[in-house]
Structure formats: structure tokens, C-alpha cells
N, C-alpha and C positions, 0 to 999 in steps of 0.2 A: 335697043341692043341688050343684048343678055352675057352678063358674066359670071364667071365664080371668083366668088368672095369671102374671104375670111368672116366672121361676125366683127369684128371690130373695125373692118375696111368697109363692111356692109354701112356700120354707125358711122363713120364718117362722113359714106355718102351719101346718106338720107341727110346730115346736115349741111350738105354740102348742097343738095338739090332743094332743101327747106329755106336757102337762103341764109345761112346762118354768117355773118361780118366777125366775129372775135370768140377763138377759144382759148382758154386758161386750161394749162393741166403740168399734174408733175405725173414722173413716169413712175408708174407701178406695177408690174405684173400681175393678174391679166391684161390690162387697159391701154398700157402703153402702143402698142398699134392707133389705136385711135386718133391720135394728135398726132403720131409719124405721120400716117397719110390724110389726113385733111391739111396739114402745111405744105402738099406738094399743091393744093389749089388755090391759084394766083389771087383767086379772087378773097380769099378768106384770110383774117388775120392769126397766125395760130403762134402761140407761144411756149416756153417753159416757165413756169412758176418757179419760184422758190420753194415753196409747200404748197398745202392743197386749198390752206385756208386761203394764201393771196390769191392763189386761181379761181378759186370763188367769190375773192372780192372783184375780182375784176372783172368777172362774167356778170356780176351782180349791175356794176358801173354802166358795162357795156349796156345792159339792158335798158336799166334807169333811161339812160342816153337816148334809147328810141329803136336798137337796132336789134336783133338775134344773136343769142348768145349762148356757150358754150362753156362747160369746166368738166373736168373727167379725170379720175383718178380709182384706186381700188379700194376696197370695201373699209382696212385698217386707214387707208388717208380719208374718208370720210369724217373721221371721227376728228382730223383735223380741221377741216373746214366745218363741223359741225355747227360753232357760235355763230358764224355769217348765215349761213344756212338754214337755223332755227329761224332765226329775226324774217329772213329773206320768205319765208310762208307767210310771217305778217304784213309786210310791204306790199309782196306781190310784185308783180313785172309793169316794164312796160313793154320793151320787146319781149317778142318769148327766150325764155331761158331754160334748158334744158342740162341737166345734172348727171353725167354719166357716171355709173359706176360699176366697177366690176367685182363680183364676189366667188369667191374661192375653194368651192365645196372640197374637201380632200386634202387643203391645205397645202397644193404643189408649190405656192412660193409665198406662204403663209406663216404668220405666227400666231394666227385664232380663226376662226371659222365665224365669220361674225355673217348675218343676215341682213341684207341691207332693209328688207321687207318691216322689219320692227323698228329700223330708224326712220322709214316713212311715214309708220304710224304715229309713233313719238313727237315727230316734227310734221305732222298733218302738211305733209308733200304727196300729191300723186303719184303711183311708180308705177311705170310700165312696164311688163318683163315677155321681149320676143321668146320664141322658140325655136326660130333657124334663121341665118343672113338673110333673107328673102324679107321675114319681119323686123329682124333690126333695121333694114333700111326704113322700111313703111314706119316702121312704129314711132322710129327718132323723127321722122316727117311729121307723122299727128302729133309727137310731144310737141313738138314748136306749136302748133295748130291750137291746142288745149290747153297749153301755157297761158296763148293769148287770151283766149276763150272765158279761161277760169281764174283770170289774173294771178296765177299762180307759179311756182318753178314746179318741174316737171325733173323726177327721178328718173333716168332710164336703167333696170337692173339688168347687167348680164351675168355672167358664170364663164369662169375659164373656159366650158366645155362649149360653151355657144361662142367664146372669144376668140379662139382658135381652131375649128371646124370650118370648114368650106358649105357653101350652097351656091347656087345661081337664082341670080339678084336682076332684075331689071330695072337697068340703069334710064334715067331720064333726065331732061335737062333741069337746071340752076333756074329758078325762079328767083329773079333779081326781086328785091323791096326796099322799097324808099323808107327809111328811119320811120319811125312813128313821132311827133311831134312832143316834145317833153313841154309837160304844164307842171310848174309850182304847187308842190299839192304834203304841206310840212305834215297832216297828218296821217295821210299815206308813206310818205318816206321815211319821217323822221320820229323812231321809236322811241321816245318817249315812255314812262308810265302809262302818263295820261291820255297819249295815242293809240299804245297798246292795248289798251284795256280794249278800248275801240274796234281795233285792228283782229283784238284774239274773235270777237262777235262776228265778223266778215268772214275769219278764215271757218270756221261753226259752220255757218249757212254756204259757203262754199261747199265747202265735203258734203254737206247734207245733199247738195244739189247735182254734185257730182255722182254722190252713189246713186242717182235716184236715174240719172240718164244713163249711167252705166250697164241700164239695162237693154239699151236698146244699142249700146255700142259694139260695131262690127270685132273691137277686139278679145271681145265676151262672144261666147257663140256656143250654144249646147247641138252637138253633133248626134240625135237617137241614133241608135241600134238596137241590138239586145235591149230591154229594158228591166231584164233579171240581174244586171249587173253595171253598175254606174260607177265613173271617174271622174272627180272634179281634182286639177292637177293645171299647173302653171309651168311656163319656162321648157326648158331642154325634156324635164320628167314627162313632158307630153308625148315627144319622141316616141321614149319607150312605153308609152300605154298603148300607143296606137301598133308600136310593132306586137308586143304582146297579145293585144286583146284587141283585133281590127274591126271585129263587128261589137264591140260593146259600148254602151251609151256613155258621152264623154261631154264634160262642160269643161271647155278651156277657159281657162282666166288671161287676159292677157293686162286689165287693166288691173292689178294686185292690192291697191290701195288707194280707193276707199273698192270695198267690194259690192259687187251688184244684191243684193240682199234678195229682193226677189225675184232675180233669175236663178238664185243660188235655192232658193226654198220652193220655187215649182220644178226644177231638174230635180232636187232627193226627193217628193213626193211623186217622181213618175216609175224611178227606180227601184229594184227590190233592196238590192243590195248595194249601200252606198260606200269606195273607198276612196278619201282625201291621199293624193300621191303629190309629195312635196317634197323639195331636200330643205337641209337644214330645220328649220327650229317648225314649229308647229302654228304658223301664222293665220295660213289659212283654216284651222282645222279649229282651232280655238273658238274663231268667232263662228265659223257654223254651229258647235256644239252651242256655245252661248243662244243662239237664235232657236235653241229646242229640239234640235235635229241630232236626236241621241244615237239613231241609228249609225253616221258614220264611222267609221274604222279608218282611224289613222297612223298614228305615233304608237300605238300599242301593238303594233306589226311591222312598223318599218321604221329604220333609223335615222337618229337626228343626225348623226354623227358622217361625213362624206358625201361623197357623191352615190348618185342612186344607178342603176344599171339598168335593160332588160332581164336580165336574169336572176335578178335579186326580186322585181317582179312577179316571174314565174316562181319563185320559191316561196315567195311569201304569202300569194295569193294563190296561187295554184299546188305550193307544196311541192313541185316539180323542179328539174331540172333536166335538159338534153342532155345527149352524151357531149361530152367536152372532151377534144385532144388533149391532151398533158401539154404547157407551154413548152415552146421549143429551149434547150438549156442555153445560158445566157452566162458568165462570166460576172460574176456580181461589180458592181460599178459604185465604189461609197463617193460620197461629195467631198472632190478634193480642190483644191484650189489650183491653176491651168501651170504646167514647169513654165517661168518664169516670172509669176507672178512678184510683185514687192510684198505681196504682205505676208508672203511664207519667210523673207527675209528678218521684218519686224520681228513676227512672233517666235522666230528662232532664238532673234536678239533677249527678245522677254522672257523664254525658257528657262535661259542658257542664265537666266539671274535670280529666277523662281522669283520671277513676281506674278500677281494675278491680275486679269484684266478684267474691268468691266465692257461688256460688249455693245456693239451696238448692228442696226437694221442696214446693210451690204453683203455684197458677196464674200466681202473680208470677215460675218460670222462662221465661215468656215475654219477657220480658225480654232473654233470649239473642239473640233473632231481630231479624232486622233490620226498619226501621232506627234500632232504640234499641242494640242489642250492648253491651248493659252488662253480661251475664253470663259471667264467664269457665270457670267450672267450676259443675259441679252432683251430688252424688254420692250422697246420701241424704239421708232425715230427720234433721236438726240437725247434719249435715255442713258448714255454712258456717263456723261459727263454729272449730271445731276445727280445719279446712282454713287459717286464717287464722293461726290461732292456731302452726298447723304451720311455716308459711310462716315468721313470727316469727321462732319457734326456730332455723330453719335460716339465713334471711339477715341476720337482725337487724333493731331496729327502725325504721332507716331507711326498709329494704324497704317499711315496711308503711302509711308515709307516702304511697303510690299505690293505696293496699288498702283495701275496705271486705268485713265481711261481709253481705250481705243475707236475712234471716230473717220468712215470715213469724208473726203473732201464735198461729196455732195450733199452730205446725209449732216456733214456739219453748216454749210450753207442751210439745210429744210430748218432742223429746229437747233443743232446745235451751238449755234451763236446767243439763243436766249439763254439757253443751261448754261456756256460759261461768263456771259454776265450776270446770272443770279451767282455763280462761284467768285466772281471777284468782288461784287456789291455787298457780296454777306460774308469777305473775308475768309473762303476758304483757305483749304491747301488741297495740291494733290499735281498730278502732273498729267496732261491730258495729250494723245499721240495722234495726230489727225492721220489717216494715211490718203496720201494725195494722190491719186493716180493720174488725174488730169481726166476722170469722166465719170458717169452715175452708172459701173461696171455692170452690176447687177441686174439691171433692167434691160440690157442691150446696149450700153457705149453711148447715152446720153447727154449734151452735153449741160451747164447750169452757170450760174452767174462766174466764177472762178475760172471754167476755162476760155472765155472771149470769143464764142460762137453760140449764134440763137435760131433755135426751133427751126428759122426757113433757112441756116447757110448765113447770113449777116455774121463779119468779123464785128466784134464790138469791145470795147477796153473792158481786160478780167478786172476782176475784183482779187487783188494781193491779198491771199488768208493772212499772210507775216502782218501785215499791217493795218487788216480788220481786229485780227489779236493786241497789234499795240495800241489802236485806239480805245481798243473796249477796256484796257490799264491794265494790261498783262506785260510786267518788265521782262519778263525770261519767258523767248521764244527764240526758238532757232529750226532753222533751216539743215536738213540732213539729207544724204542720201540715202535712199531706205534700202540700195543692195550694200551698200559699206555696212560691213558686221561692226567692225572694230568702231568706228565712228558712233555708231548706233549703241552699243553695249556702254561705251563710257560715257555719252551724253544721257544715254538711260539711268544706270549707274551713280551718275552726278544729283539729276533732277529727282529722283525718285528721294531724295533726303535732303533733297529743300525744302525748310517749312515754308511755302509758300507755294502760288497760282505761276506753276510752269508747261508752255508749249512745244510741243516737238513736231515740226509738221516733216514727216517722214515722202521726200519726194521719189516717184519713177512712174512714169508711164505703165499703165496696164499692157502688159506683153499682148494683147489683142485689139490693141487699139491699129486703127489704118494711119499708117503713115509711121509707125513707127519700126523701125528695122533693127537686127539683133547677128552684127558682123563677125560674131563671134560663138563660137561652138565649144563645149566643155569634151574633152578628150582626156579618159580616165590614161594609165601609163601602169599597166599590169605588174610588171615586175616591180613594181614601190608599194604597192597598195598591203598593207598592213590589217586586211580584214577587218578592220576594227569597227567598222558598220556607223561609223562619225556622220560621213556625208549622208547619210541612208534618214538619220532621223527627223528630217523637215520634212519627209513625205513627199519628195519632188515625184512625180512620174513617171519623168526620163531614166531614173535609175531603177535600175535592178541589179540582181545577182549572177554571175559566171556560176555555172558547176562546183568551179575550184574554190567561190566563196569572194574571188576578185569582183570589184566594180564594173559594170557595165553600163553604158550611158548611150541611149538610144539618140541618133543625130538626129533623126527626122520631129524628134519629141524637144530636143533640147534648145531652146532658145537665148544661152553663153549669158545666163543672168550671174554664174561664179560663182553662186552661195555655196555649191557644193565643194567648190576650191578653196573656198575661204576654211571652211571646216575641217578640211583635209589637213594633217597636222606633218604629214611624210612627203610631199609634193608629188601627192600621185596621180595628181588630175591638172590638166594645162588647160587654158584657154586660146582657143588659135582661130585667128581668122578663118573664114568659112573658103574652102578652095587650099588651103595649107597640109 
């Protein structure tokens, strides 16, 4: 049976049909798809992690155990599971273990443009990278395959554009497999020095053995045509060589690390003219030059920087461009946060006191944008807190009396629980603002240890933030509502000039969460309104301007969260039930 499939619904079901028993992943855009729909299959254990690195310990586990395993996260969570993952190329598998990961050309929900293709190298891991759903299925099937094969974990790279693109996929059944039998084997598992040293000599003669069969692997394949003009090009970039240049001679890479050396050194001596078409950083292009092949043209014509197109293509290589329509005009759209959001209530709170925030990795870094600009810094996952904490140390706690940290509830579950035990362990000060919504907003309404539902639909006991904060020896935490202005201002107000480690977990539901309902509607009251553009400054969406300069409040946008009533200083905005 044949479907269409997204690329990351494709990767699901190649592990789904590869037999795979346990996946670990936390959600990250591109990736998240992934773990949505492989937990809709009965037969597979699929979870959420806390971060990326326990999802890689636990695929690591799973494997050890005997069975097929899984962990998938995007290219910036890589680098959290990194430390398991190094190690885990010296262990090697016992069932296959397959390492998704998706990488971000263009930076659509990004904070760096990282290449996973250099962490393969680095961490001497295999990485395989499809070019349309149809190979993400296949290719995650032989990753299990070569996992086993080369006792090794297997990278699967995607890209946002291959993550969320459609193809038709042929679907096949689940190949059931019995565990593999786990034997005691301390200097295969257990890294040690004295293991390692051992262990680094296996993984050597692995990759050497790998590139070496690489050559005859189906998912290397040089395509002749023309032979005046050759493409060696990897991933989605293959796309666009083949629409651009259909008759010209083309070496696809599909197995990107270790690479086939000499299938790579007899395709550039057939061709006259050789160009390397890669996005991102210059992975491939590097070690062909290295290998003496001076002729190719790579990064000295096309960009490291985004994603690559067909017509970036034609312009580079052919100098050309078609005629292009002018885009149709569009209404410009800046990133605001959805009208009834809680955290536009927070950062009002924060404004409205001039304090600064350090930021952190949610959809609550919208925040930064105008015109709320409450965010001063933003630098990774559970980076606020330690950023803050930083600050502390270096100016004193004075400093830190105009400081808050802002975290949200999932993003402090991933890493920020460690940042604020190094803040109480080393005696900080500072005041740290979780904002709770009650899901991981940003990635699509995920849920994570705090709100009491896992991966397949299981209710299971949350985990209380108030009282992970008081174990971890934080006295002053409290419980707010994050649309109460006034509550909010004075408990900010208070904590913000304690010298000491204060919590404020700021509660409400993300107005787009299912199941949550909003009875009430904000109804401006014309003849009170005072112009004075008060309610206007949190950037709600639902508000705009009358002609006359009065408040207007669109019902179909408004979700009666009242931030704007609270602001309202002449009562010219009511809250009324929906039907009033």
C-alpha cells in the first residue's frame, strides 16, 4: 500500500516496520513529528524525555538490553545528548540503535544553524541523510540494519525541508524480532580508560571498513549523464540538481559519514567539471579537496549560510535566472505571542517595573520583540537561570535587584532544574520566574514530566514545580497567577530585592491548549475610553484602533484573558460572559 507522508511520519515508519521496541525523544522542531506518530503504534514503546541526553540514555539501555532502539531530537538537542553519545560509538549496540536528528538550514525555529554532519565526524557515528519520505522510510530501515551490522549507533540526518514535505512512501509490514541475547562483556560496556583505549581501536577499524563498503552501497549511487558537468550533493540539495540539471552526471551521497572515497575519486575523474552542492558548512567538500581533487567548486560559489533552492542553483552555476512573478503582497506578520497568552501578562508585569530579563529557549522568547522587550538575553535550553546566576557572581547582589530569570515549565523540567541547583549550591541570589502553562507550547502542545500525561495518553502523578523548588532548598517560592497584574507586580516587586534564591512560578494554561475554555470576552465601552493607548502596550492582537482613536477589541481574536482591563485605568473595558 502506498501513502503520502510527511518525512518525519516517513522516519517513524521505517522504524516502525525495522522492528524498533523503545523510543526516547524530547520535542524539538523539526523532529517532533517523529515520536507523535510512532506512539500511535501499539506495538512500540515511545516516550517523552526530560532532555535529549536521558533519551539517549535510554535508547542506549534499550539497546544494551537486546532490543531496537530509538532517540530523536533536533540538531541544538544534540549537543545535549552529546556525552552519552560520544561514549556510545565506543560501546557500540547490541540491538540496533538509531539516533534521529533533525537540522535546521534557515534557522525557522532555531537559535544556530549547527550541521549535524560534523558531529558525525567528531563522534565517529555513521549518518545517513534521505532526500525524500520515500528514503526516510528505507534509509531508517537499513539504519537499524548497519547499526547491527557495524556494532555501531546510526545517525539519521534530516532537515526541516525533508521534515515537513510530503512524498509517497510504501508502506510494509512490522517485522517482529526477538531481543538479541545480552552477554556480560565489561570491556565492551564499561568505559573505562583502560577499556577505551581498546574500544577507540574498534571504532578506527570500524569506519575504515565502513567506508571501504560504502562503495558498493545502494545508498551511494553515481547517476552518468552529461559527463561535461558533475554533481556530488547529499540530502534535499539533490532535489534541486536533478530539477535544475536533469541530464547532468550526479553522485548522490546518501551514506554522509564515513564517505565512499573511491566512488567519490572515480565520479570526479569521469567528469569535466566537478560541483559539491551542500547546505550548511562544507563537510563534504572539505575531505574531497583533502583527497587531491582540486578541481571541485564548492563553498566559493554557494552559501554556507540557509537553505539552498533551485534557483539559487541556476544563478550560481548557470548565472541565470527565469522570470519570476513578483510575490503576491502579503500583510507583514512579526512573531507575537497568540491574545491570551500568560506570558504577555508576566512580561507586562516586568515592564511596568523596568526590570530586565534573562531569557530562555520557548515560545515565551517572544517576549523579546516589541512592544513587550522584556527579554534581554536568550542563549539556550535552562540558560536563564545560570545567565542570572552568572551575572550575581560577577556584579553582586545588588545587580540583581533589576534581574529576573524567565523559564519556561518544560524548558525548566529539560535542563533548568540543574541551573537552579548550581544557584542554591553556590549561594546565589536572584529571582527566577518559571512560566507554567501546563505544556512544552512551543513545539506543538507537548506534554512532560509536570503535567501528568505521557507520550501514548497514560495519566501518571505530575511532578509539583513548588515542591521540586523546595526540595532542591529554595525557601521563597510562590504560586501566582500569571493573568493577576497586581498580584504579579507586588510579588515581583517584593522578590526582586531579596538577597536571596527566589521562585515565582507564574500559573495559566496556554490559551491553545484542548480542553481549556475562555467564558469570557473583553468588551471595550467607547464612551469611557480615554485614548490614552494603556491597554494597546502588551501587543495583544485583539486590539486595535477606531477611526476616532477609541479601543476596539475584535471578539473572534479575544480570548477574556482581562490583561487589557486590568490596564485600563477609566473602566472602559468589561469582561462579560460570552452570549451577554
Amino acid at each position: 500500500m502506498k501513502k503520502i507522508l510527511l518525512g518525519n511520519e516517513a522516519i517513524a515508519r521505517g522504524a516502525y516496520e525495522a522492528g524498533v521496541s523503545v523510543s526516547s525523544a524530547y520535542p524539538g522542531t523539526p523532529s517532533t513529528e517523529v515520536s507523535e506518530t510512532l506512539a500511535k503504534y501499539d506495538e512500540v514503546y515511545a516516550e517523552w524525555a526530560p532532555n535529549e541526553k536521558v533519551a539517549a540514555e535510554t535508547a542506549i539501555g534499550a539497546s544494551i538490553s537486546g532490543v531496537r532502539s530509538m532517540c530523536a531530537m533536533k540538531m541544538v538537542g544534540l549537543n545535549v545528548a552529546a556525552d552519552p553519545l560520544y561514549t556510545a560509538a565506543y560501546t557500540g549496540v547490541n540491538g540496533g540503535m538509531v539516533v534521529v536528528v533533525a537540522d535546521d538550514p534557515g534557522m525557522y525555529s532555531s537559535q544556530n544553524e549547527q550541521d549535524t554532519r560534523m558531529i558525525g565526524r567528531a563522534s565517529m557515528i555513521p549518518v545517513l541523510e534521505p532526500s525524500d519520505s520515500a528514503e526516510a522510510k528505507e534509509f531508517t530501515r537499513l539504519a537499524f540494519d548497519l547499526s547491527e551490522e557495524y556494532d555501531t549507533p546510526i545517525i539519521l540526518r534530516t532537515t526541516t525541508r525533508l521534515a515537513h514535505s510530503q512524498g509517497v512512501v510504501e508502506l510494509e509490514d512490522r517485522k517482529e524480532r526477538e531481543p538479541i541475547p545480552y552477554q556480560k562483556d565489561v570491556m565492551k560496556y564499561v568505559m573505562m580508560p583502560g577499556m577505551a583505549i581498546k574500544r577507540h581501536l574498534v571504532v578506527e577499524e570500524r569506519m575504515k571498513r565502513m567506508a571501504e563498503n560504502a562503495c558498493t552501497m545502494s545508498v551511494n549511487r553515481a547517476e552518468y549523464g552529461d559527463l561535461s558537468i558533475g554533481f556530488i550533493t547529499d540530502g534535499i540539495p539533490y532535489q534541486y540538481v536533478k530539477e535544475v540539471f536533469p541530464n547532468a552526471s550526479v553522485l548522490k551521497i546518501g551514506l554522509v559519514n564515513p564517505l565512499p572515497r573511491k566512488l567519490i575519486e572515480e565520479f570526479a575523474a569521469r567528469v569535466d567539471c566537478l560541483y559539491i552542492v551542500e547546505e550548511l558548512e562544507p563537510v563534504i567538500e572539505e575531505q574531497v579537496r583533502s583527497w587531491g581533487i582540486s578541481k571541485a567548486i564548492g563553498k566559493e560559489i554557494f552559501t554556507i549560510q540557509g537553505e539552498y533552492s533551485a534557483n539559487m542553483l541556476r544563478e550560481k552555476v548557470l548565472g541565470t535566472l527565469p522570470p519570476i512573478d513578483p510575490p503576491a503582497s502579503a500583510p507583514a506578520r512579526p512573531p507575537i505571542l497568540c491574545p491570551g497568552c500568560p506570558h504577555r501578562s508576566v512580561y507586562t508585569a516586568i515592564t511596568s517595573l523596568k526590570l530586565h530579563a534573562a531569557g530562555d529557549i520557548g515560545c515565551y522568547t517572544l517576549g523579546a520583540m516589541a512592544p513587550l522587550s522584556a527579554i534581554d538575553s536568550t542563549i539556550c535550553m535552562g540558560a536563564s537561570i545560570s545567565t542570572l546566576h552568572g551575572m550575581g557572581k560577577a556584579r553582586g547582589k545588588e545587580y540583581l535587584h533589576d534581574w529576573v530569570a524567565v523559564i519556561g515549565d518544560s524548558t525548566f523540567m529539560h535542563t533548568g532544574v540543574n541551573s537552579l541547583m548550581g544557584m542554591v549550591y553556590n549561594q546565589g541570589t536572584g529571582t527566577v520566574v518559571i512560566l507554567d502553562n501546563s505544556t512544552t507550547g512551543m513545539t506543538g502542545h507537548q506534554d512532560h514530566a509536570a503535567t501528568g500525561k505521557t507520550l501514548k495518553g497514560e495519566m501518571v502523578p505530575a511532578i509539583s514545580i513548588y515542591h521540586l523548588c523546595k526540595a532542591i532548598g529554595v525557601e521563597h517560592v510562590y504560586e501566582v497567577n500569571a493573568l493577576d497584574q497586581k498580584e504579579l507586580r507586588e510579588v515581583l516587586k517584593r522578590e526582586t530585592q531579596r538577597d536571596a534564591v527566589s521562585v515565582i512560578i507564574a500559573m495559566s494554561p496556554c490559551a491553545l491548549l484542548k480542553g481549556v475554555s475562555f467564558p469570557n470576552k473583553c468588551v471595550p465601552i467607547p464612551e469611557k475610553c480615554r485614548k490614552c493607548g494603556a491597554c494597546l502596550k502588551p501587543g495583544c492582537p485583539a486590539l486595535t484602533k477606531n477611526e476616532d482613536g477609541t479601543i476596539k477589541i475584535d471578539p473572534t481574536m479575544c480570548n477574556g484573558c482581562g490583561l487589557c482591563m486590568q490596564l485600563c485605568h477609566f473602566d472602559a473595558i468589561e469582561c462579560r460572559k460570552v452570549g451577554e
